[in-house]
N, C-alpha and C positions, 0 to 999 in steps of 0.2 A: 439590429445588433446581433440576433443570433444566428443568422446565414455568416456574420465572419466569426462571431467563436464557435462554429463550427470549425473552420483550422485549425483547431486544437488535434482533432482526429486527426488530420490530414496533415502534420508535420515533420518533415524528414530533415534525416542527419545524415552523415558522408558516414561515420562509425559507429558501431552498436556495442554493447557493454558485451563484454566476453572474457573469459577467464586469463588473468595477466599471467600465473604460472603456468608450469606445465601441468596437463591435467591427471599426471600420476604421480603429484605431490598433494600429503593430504594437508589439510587445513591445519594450522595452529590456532586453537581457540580459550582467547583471552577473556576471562569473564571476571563479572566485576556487580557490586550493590549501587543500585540507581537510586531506590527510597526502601528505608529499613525503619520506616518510623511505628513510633506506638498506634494499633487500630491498624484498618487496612488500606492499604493501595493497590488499587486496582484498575482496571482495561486500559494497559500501557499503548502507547504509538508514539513513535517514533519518524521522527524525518532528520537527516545532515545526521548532527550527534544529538539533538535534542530530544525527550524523553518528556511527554505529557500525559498525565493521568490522572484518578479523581481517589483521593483521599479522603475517604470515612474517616481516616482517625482525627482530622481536625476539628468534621461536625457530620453526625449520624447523617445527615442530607447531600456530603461532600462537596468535593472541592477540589475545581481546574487547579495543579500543580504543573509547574515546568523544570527542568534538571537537566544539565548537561551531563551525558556520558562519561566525559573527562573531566569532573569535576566543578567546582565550585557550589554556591547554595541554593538552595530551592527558590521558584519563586513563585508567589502565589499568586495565580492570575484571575480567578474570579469564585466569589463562593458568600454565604454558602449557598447549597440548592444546585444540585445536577442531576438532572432526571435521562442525559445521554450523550456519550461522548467521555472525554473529546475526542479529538483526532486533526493534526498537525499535517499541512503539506510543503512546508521550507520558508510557507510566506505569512500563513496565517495559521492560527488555532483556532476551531470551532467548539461548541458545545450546545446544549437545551437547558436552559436555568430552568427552575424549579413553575416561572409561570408558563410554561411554552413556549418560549423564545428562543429560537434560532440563533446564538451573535459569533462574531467572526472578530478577532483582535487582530493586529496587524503586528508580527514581529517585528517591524523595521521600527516605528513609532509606537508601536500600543494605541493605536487609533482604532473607537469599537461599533461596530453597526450591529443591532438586533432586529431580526425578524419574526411577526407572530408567525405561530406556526400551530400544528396538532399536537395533544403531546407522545412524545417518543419516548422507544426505549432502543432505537437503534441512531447509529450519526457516524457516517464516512465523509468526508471533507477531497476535492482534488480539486487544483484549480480553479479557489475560489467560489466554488459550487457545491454545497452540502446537499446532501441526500439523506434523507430518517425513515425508517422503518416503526409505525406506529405501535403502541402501547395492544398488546395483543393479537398482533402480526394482520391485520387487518389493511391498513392505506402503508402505500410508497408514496413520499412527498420529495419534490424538490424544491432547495432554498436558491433566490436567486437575490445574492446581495446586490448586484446592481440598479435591479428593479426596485429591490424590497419587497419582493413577493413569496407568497409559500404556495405551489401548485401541489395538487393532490394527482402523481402519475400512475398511478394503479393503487385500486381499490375495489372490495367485496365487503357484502351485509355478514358474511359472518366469520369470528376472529381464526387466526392462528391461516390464510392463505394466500399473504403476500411479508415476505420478512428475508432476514438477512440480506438485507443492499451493501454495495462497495462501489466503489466509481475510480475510476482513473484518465483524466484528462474529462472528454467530453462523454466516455461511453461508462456507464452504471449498467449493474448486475445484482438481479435478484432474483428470487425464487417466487413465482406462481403458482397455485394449483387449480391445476385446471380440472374441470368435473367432466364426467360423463354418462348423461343420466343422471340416474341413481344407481351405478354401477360404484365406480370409486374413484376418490380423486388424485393424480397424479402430480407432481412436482415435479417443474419444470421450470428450466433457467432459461431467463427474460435478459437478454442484449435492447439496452436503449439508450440513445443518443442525445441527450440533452441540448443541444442544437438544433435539432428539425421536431421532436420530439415522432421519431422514427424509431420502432422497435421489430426483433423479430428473436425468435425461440434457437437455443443455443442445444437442446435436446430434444432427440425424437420423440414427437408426438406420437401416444400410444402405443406406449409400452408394453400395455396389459397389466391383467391384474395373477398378483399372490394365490396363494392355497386358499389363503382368508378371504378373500374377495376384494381386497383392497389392493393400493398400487403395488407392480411389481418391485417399485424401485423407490426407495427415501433418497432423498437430495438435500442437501442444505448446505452453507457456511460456503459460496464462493466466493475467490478470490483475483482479483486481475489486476494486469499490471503488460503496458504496452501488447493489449490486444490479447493475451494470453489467459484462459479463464482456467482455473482449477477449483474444486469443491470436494466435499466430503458426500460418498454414495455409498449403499448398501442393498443387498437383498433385502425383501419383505417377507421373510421367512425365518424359521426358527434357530437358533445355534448360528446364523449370518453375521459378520461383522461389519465396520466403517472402515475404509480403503480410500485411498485419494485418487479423484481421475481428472482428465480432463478434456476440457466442452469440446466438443465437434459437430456442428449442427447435423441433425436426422442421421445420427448415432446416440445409442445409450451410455456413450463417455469413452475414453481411451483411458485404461490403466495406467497409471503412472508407480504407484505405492502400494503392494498387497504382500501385508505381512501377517507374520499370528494379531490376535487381536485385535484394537481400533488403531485406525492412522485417521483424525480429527484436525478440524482448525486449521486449514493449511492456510500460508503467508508467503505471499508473494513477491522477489522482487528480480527483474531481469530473470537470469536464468537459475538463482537460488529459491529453493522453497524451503520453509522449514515449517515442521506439523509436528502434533502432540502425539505419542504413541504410546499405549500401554503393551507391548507384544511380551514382556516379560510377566501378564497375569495369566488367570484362568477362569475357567468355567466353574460359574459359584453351581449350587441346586436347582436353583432355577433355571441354567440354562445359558447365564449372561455373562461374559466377559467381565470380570474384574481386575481390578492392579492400579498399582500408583504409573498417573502421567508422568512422561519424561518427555523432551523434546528431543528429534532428530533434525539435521539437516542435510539435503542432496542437491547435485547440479544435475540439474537436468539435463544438461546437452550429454555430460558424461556417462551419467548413472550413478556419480560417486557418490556414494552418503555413511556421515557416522552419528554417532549419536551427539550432540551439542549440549545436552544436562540429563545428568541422572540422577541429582542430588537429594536424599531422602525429604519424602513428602511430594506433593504436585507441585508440576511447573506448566501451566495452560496459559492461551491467549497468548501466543506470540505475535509479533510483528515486526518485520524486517525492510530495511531501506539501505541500499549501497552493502554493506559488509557489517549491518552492525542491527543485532537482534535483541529483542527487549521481552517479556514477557513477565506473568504473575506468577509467585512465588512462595507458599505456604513453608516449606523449612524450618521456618523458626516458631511456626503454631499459627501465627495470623497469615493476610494477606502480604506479601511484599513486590517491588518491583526492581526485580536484576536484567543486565545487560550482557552481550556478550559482543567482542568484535570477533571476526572472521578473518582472517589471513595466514599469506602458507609462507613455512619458515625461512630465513635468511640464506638462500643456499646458493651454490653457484657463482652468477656476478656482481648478485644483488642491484638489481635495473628494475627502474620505476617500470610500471605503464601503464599507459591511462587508459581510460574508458569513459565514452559519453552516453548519459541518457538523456530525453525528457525531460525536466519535472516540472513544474506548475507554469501554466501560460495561460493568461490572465491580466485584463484593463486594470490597470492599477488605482485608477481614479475614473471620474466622469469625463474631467478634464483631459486626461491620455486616449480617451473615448473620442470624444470632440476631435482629438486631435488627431486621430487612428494612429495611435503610440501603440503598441502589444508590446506586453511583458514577455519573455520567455526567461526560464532559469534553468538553464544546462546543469547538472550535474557532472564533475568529471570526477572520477574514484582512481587512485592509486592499486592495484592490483598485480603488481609486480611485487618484486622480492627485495628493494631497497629504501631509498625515498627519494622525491621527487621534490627541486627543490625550482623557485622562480617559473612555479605552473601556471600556465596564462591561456588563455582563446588569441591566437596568433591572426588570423584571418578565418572571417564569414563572407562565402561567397551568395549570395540571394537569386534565385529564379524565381516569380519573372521578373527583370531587372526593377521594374516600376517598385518593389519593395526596395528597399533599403534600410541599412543599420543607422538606427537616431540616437546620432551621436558617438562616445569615444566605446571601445570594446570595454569590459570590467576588467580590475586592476588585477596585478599577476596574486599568487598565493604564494606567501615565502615559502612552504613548506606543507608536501603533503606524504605523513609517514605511510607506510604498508598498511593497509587497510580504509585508510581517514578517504574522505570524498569534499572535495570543494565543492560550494554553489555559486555560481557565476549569471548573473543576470544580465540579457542583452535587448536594446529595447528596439525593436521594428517600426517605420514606417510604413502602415501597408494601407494601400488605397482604396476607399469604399467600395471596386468592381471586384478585388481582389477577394478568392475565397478559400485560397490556399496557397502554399507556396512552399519550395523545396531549399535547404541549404546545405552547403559543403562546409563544415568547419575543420578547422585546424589549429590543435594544439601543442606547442611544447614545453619542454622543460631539461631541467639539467640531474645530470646523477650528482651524487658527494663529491664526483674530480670533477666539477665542473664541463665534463660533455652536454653539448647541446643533444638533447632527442625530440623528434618528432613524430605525432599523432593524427591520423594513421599515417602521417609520411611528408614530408616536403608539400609544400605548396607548387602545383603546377607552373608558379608563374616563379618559382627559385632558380 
């Protein structure tokens, strides 16, 4: 089974998400209260519009919550007892209940499978594959619901040298430190493939060491998202801040982010990131940057970035998916959890257009196993300047032809406004020698005067 979800890495699309306006129009950004309740909520994630997080205020030990962005009411999905997590990938919600289990709820049905596991204090979820980072940065384990097994992938006898994991599709990222001697140990970001259980080092090996004798460089908190890895880095030396770069193997990182004081926590998605910055504090007496977090956002292909909240108090722990960013929120004294969407204003002809990514591909059952069914769920995002109305998957063309789409394509979406993102689930036949495989998709839809448009363009066979 795990030579074909390996094809998770290996999945292509005919279009890639890319910015629907023009790129010197700036963002319109709509923000809004996700959970304002009494006590705290906290380590928000997001996927489509959904919004899961663990709330202390309902029991000091918390508690899996889920909330739409656009409204309606909470709902409580397991508690009490969260020792880590959750985090949401369009098809399932993960978490660590309080005895070390690993469980996976199924948003289509609420059907829940748990796995033992170590206990954590870290849980990233993609594709039905959970990854935890143990209770004093010690063991990376992988959860594989399929099997019902918890593998221990990287581990050392002493704590605080394997932590922060993130995973996307089949390939997980986390931070190692590797020794030398008894000289000092270095942090370094670990690429692995959950499929072959194949890994290799996304930063130059030996770096050297500080003034102090220790590494030249801190590394921590990376982030990926179709292959693209960013983190937060720093000098190992005095009056130094945190900057955002990003991975380049047998490089010490490409700058992306360096401003006055910390840029932290980056969140990744397509070609948006957004990170916590304090650039408006200072140098307290001792030497150290101070100031309240605020969040910024940039595109990266462009360089644009403005600020996305500066609302008195912190705003840390972002996370972003399609156009629509969530993070924790002090403000009003406690923790809280706000939203923001992302879209640029009504100008011009006001024209949809779409964008395809990725997002979770994944055996949906045993049974779609047996059967070689693969899940995949397209995301398509509105990113144009109007709305897009009867948005549909028009035609998927399959190489090599032995795969095939199982069954009907998913139904159209009446309406998808500036910024909102559909999830479109399509299921493959793909035949046990099959270890990867390429598609052409093609989407369209209609503006407000009913024009038909097409994504990225007519079908060759029109």
């Amino acid at each position: 089974m795990l030579a074909v979800i390996g094809m998770v890495a290996s999945l292509y699309y005919y279009y890639e998400g890319e910015a629907g306006a023009s790129d010197d129009v700036p963002w319109e950004i709509v923000e809004m209260p996700v959970a304002v309740s009494p006590g705290d909520q906290v380590s928000p994630a997001v996927s489509d519009s959904r919004v899961v997080f663990n709330d202390t205020g309902r029991s000091a030990d918390g508690w899996v919550v889920m909330k739409d962005v656009y409204g309606g009411d909470e709902s409580a999905v397991y508690g009490p007892g969260v020792s880590a997590g959750p985090d949401i990938d369009g098809v399932f919600i993960a978490w660590q209940d309080a005895d070390s289990r690993v469980c996976r709820r199924s948003l289509a049905d609420g059907t829940e499978s748990c796995v033992a596991s170590t206990p954590a204090a870290e849980l990233t979820l993609s594709s039905g594959t959970a990854v935890t980072g143990e209770n004093g940065g010690s063991t990376i384990s992988r959860i594989n619901f399929q099997t019902g097994r918890s593998k221990k992938i990287d581990s050392y006898s002493r704590p605080g040298m394997r932590f922060d994991p993130d995973i996307d599709g089949t390939q997980a990222v986390w931070v190692r430190m590797r020794g030398y001697g008894t000289r000092y140990y270095e942090p370094l970001l670990v690429s692995y493939d959950v499929s072959d259980d194949s890994w290799s080092y996304l930063s130059q090996v030996g770096g050297g060491a500080s003034t102090s004798g220790e590494s030249l460089y801190q590394r921590s908190k990376p982030s990926i998202d179709n292959g693209r890895v960013l983190y937060q880095q720093r000098l190992n030396e005095p009056g130094e801040t945190w900057d955002i770069y990003q991975a380049e193997p047998d490089t010490a990182g490409l700058p992306v982010v360096q401003e006055p004081g910390d840029q932290v926590n980056p969140a990744l998605a397509d070609n948006i990131l957004v990170y916590q910055d304090n650039r408006d504090g200072h140098f307290d007496e001792a030497g150290r940057w101070v100031g309240e977090w605020d969040l910024y956002v940039r595109n990266l292909d462009t360089g644009e970035e403005r600020l996305l909240c500066g609302a008195p108090g912190d705003q840390v722990n972002p996370d972003i998916d399609g156009d629509i960013v969530v993070w924790q929120d002090n403000r009003n004294g406690d923790w809280d959890v706000y939203a923001a969407v992302l879209s640029p204003p009504e100008v011009g002809s006001a024209q949809p257009n779409l964008t395809l990514s990725v997002g979770p591909v994944f055996w949906d059952s045993y049974a779609d196993y047996t059967a070689r069914e693969l899940s995949v769920s397209y995301r398509v995002a509105n990113r144009g300047e109007g709305a897009g109305l009867d948005v549909a998957l028009r035609q998927v063309v399959v190489r090599p032809a032995t795969v095939a789409v199982a069954g009907d394509l998913p139904a159209s979406a009446a309406r998808l406004s500036v910024g909102q993102t559909g999830l479109f689930p399509v299921k493959y036949h793909v035949p046990p020698e099959v270890s990867r495989f390429r598609t052409d998709i093609y989407a369209s839809c209609k503006d407000e005067e009913g024009n038909e448009l097409w994504f990225p363009g007519p079908p060759p066979s029109m």
